[in-house]
PAZAPA-4460 file (N, C-alpha, C; in steps of 0.05 Angstrom, whole numbers, plus 32768, in hexadecimal, padded with zeros to 4 digits):
% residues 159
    n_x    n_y    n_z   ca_x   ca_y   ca_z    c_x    c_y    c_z   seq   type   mol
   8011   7FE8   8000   8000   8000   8000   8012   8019   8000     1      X     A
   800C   8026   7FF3   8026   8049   7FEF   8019   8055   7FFC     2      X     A
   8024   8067   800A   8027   807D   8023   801F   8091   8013     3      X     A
   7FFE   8094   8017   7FF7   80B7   8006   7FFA   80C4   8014     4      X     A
   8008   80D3   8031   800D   80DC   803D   801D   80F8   802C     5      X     A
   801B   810E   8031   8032   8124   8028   8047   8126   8030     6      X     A
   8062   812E   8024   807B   812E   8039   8074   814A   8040     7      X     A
   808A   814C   8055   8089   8169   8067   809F   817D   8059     8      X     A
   808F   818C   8051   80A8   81A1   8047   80C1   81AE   8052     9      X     A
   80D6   81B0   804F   80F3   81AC   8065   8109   81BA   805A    10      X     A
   811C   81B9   8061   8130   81CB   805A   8150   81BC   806A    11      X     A
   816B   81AC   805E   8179   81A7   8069   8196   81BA   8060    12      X     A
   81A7   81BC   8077   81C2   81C8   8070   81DA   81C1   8077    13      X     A
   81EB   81BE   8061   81FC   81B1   805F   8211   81C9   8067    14      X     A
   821B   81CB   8083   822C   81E0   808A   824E   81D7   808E    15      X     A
   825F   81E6   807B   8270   81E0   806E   8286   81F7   8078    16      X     A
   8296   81EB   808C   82B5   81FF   8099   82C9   8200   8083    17      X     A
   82DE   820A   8088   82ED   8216   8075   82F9   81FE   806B    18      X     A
   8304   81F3   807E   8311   81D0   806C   82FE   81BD   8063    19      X     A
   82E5   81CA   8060   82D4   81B3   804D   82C2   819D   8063    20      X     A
   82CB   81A4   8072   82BA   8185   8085   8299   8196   808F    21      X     A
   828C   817D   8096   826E   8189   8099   826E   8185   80B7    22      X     A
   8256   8196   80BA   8245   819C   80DB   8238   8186   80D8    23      X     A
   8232   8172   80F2   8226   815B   80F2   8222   815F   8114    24      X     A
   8206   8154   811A   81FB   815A   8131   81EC   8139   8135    25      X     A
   81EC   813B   8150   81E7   811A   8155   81CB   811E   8168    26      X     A
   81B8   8115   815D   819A   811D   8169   819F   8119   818A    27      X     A
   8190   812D   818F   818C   8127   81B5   816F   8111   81BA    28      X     A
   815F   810F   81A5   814C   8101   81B1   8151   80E3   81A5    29      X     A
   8168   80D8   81A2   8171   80BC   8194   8188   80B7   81A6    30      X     A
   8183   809D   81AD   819F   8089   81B2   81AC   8084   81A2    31      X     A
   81A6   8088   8188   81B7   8071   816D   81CE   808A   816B    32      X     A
   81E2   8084   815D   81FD   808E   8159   81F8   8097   8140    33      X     A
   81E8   80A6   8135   81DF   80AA   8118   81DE   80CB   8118    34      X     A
   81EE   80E0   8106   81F6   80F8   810E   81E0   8104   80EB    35      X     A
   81D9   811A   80F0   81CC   8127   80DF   81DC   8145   80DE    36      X     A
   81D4   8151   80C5   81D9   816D   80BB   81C0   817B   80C1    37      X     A
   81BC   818C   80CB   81A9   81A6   80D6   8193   81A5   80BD    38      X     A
   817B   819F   80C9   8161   819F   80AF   814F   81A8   80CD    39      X     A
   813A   81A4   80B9   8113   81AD   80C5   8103   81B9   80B0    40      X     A
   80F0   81BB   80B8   80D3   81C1   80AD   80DB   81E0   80A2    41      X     A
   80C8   81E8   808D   80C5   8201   8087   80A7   8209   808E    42      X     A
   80AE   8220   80A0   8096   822F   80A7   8083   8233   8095    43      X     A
   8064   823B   8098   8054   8241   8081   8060   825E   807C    44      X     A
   8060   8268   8060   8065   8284   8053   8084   8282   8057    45      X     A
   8090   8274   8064   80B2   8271   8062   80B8   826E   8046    46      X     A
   80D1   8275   803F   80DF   8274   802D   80F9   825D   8031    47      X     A
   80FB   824A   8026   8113   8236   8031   8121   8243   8039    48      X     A
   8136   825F   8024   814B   825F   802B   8153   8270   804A    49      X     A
   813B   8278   804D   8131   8284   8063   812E   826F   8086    50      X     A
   811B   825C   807B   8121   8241   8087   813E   8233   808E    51      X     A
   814B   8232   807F   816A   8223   807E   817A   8233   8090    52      X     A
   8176   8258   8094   8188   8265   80A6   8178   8260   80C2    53      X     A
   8167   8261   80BC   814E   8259   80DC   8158   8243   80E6    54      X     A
   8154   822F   80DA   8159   8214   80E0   8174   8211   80EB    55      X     A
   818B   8217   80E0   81A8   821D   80E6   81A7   822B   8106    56      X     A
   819E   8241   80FE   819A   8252   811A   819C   8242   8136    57      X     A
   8180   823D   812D   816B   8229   8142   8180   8217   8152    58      X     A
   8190   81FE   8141   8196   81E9   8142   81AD   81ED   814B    59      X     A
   81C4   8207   813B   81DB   8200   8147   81E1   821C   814D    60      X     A
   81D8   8236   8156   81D8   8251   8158   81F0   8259   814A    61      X     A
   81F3   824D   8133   8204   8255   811B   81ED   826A   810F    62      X     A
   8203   8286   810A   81F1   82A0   80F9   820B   82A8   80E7    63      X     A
   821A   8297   80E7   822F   82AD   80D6   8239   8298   80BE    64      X     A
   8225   8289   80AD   822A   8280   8090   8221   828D   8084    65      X     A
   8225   8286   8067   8215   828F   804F   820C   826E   803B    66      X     A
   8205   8277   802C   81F4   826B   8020   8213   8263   7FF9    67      X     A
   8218   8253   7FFA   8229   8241   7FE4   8226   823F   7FCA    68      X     A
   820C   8223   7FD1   81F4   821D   7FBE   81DF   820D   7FC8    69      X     A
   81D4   820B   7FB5   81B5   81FA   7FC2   81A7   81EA   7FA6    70      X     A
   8199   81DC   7FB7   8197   81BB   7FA4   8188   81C6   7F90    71      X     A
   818F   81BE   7F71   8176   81BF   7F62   815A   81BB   7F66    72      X     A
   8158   81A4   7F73   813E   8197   7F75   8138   8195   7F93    73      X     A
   811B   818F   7FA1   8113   8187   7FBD   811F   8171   7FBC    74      X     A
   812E   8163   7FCC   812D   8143   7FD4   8121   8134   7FEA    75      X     A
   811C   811F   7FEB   810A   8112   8001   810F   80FD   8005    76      X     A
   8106   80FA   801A   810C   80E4   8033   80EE   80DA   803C    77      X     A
   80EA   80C0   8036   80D9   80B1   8051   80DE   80A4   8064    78      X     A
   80CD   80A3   8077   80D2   809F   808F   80CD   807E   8089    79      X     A
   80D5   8077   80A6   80CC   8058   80A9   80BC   804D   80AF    80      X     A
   80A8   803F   80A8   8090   803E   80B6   808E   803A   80D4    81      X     A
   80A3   8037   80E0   809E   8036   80F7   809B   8054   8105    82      X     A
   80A3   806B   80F0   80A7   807C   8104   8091   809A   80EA    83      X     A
   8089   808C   80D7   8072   809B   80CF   8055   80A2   80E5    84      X     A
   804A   8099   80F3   802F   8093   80FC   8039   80A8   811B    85      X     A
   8058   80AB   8124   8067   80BA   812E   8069   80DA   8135    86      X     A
   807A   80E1   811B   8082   80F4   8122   8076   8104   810E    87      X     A
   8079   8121   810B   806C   812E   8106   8047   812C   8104    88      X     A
   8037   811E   8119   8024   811A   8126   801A   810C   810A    89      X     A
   8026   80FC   80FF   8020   80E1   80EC   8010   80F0   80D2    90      X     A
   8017   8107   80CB   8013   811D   80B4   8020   8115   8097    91      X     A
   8035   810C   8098   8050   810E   808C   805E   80EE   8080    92      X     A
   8069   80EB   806B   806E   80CD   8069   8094   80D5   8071    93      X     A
   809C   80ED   8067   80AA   80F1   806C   80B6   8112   8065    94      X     A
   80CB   8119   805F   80CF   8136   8060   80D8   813C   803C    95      X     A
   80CA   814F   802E   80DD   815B   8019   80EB   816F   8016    96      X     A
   8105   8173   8014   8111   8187   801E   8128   8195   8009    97      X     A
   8127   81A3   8006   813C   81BC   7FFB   8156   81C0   8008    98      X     A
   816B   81B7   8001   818C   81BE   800D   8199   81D2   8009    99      X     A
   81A5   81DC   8015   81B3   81F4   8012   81D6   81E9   8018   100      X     A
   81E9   81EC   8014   8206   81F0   8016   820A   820D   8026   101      X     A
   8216   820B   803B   821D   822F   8045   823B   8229   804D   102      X     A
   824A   823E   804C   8260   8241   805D   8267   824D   807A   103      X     A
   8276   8237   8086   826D   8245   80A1   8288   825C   80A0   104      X     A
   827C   8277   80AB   8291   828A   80B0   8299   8286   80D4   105      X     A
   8290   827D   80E2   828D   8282   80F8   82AE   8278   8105   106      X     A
   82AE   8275   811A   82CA   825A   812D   82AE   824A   8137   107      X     A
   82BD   8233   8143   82B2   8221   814E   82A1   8221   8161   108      X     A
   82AF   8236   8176   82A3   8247   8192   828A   824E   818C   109      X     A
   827E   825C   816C   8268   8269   816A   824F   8256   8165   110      X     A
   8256   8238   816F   8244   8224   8166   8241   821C   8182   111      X     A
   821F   821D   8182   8213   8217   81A7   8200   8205   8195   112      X     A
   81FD   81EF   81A4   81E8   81E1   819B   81CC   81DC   81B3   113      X     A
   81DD   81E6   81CA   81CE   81F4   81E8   81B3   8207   81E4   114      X     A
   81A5   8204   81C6   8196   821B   81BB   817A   8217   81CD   115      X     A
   8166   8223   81D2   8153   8228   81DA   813D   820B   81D9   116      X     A
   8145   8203   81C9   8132   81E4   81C5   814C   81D6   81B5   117      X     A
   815E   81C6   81C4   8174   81B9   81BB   816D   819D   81AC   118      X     A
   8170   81A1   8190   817B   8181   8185   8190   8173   8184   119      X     A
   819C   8180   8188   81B8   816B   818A   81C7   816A   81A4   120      X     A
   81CB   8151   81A7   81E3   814D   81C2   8202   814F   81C0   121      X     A
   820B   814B   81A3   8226   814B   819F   822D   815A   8182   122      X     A
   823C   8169   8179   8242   8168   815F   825A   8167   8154   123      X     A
   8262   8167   8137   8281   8163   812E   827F   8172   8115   124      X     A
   829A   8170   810F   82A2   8177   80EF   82A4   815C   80E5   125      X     A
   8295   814C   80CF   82A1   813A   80B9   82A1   813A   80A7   126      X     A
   82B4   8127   809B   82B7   8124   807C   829C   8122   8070   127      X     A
   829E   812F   8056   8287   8130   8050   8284   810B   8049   128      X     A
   82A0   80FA   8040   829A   80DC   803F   8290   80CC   804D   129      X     A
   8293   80D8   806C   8291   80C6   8077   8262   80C9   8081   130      X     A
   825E   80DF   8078   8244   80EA   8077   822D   80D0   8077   131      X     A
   822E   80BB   8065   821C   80A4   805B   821A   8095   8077   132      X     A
   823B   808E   8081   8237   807F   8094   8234   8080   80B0   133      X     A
   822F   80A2   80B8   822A   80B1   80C7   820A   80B1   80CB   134      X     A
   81FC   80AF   80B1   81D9   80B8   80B6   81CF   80A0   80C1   135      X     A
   81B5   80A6   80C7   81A5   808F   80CE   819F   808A   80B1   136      X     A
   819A   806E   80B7   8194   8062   8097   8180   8061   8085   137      X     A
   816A   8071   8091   814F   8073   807D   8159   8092   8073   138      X     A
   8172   80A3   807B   8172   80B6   806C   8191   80BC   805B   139      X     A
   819D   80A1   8056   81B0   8096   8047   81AE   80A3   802C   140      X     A
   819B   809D   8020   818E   80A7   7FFD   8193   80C4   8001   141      X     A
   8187   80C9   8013   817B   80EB   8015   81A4   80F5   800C   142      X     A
   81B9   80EE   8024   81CC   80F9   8028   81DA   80ED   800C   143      X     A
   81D4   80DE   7FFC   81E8   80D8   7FED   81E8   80EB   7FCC   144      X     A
   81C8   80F5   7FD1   81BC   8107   7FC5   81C9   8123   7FC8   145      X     A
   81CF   812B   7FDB   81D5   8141   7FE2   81F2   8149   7FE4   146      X     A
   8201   8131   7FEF   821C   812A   7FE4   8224   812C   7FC5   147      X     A
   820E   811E   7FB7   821C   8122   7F9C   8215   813D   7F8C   148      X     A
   81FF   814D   7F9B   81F5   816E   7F90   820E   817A   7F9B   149      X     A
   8210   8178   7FB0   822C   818D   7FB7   8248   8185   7FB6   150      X     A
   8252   8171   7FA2   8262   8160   7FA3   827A   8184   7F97   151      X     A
   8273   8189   7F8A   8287   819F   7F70   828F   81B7   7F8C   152      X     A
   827F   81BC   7F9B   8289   81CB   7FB2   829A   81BD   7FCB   153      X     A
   8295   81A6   7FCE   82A5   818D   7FE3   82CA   818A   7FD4   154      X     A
   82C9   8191   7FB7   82DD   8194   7FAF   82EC   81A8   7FAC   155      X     A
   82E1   81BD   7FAC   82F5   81DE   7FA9   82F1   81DE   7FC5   156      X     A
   82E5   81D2   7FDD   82F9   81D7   7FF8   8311   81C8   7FF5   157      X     A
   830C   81B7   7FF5   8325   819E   7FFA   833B   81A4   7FDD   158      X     A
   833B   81AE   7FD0   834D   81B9   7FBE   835F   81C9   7FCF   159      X     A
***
């Protein structure tokens, strides 16, 4: 039976320091060892790219990127059935979302993840390689997607 369900409209960012490695944040409400890049929902009348600095904000009180590039296309992710009927109050099969690439201008110091409604318990800089085996696995596709949209910028860092 297919999931007529809508995905949730979303916004993820791929936040990128000067030597090329990404911001990766490890959910506070999960045990699993599975680290994500800063996403969420877009407000109604939001504008993604508007969403993507919110969301950043929010997540890791990073204010001092800009914006790289951003995905041609929405990409998407479903959820697992175990956790459709779940979360976002069982609305959603899963999220479609718009990527952005930014550079972080900031130091390290300017990253609190202590924000007002905390998602994350831990975060790092990684390779953007090691990214696939980092995610949780129902959003494997999503990152390999996004890995290969921003692949041409992953290279003029590391150049």
């Amino acid at each position: 039976m297919t999931d007529t369900r809508p995905y949730r409209p979303g916004v993820g960012v791929m936040l990128l320091n000067r030597t090329g490695h990404v911001f990766v944040g490890q959910r506070i409400d999960s045990t699993a060892e599975a680290w994500q890049m800063p996403q969420g929902g877009i407000d109604p009348d939001e504008a993604p790219e508007a969403a993507a600095f919110r969301e950043l904000a929010e997540e890791t009180g990073v204010t001092s990127a800009h914006i790289v590039a951003e995905s041609r296309d929405w990409l998407s992710y479903d959820l697992p059935e175990e956790l459709r009927d779940v979360l976002w109050k069982g609305r959603y099969r899963g999220q479609r979302q718009k990527w952005f690439a930014m550079s972080f201008e900031g130091e390290d110091s300017d990253i609190d993840i202590a924000t007002e409604v905390p998602e994350f318990r831990a975060w790092r800089w990684a390779r953007s390689e090691d990214l696939p085996q980092l995610i949780i696995p129902f959003k494997r596709p999503l990152y390999a997607q996004v890995l290969e949209e921003f692949d041409p910028i992953l290279r003029r860092l590391r150049a």
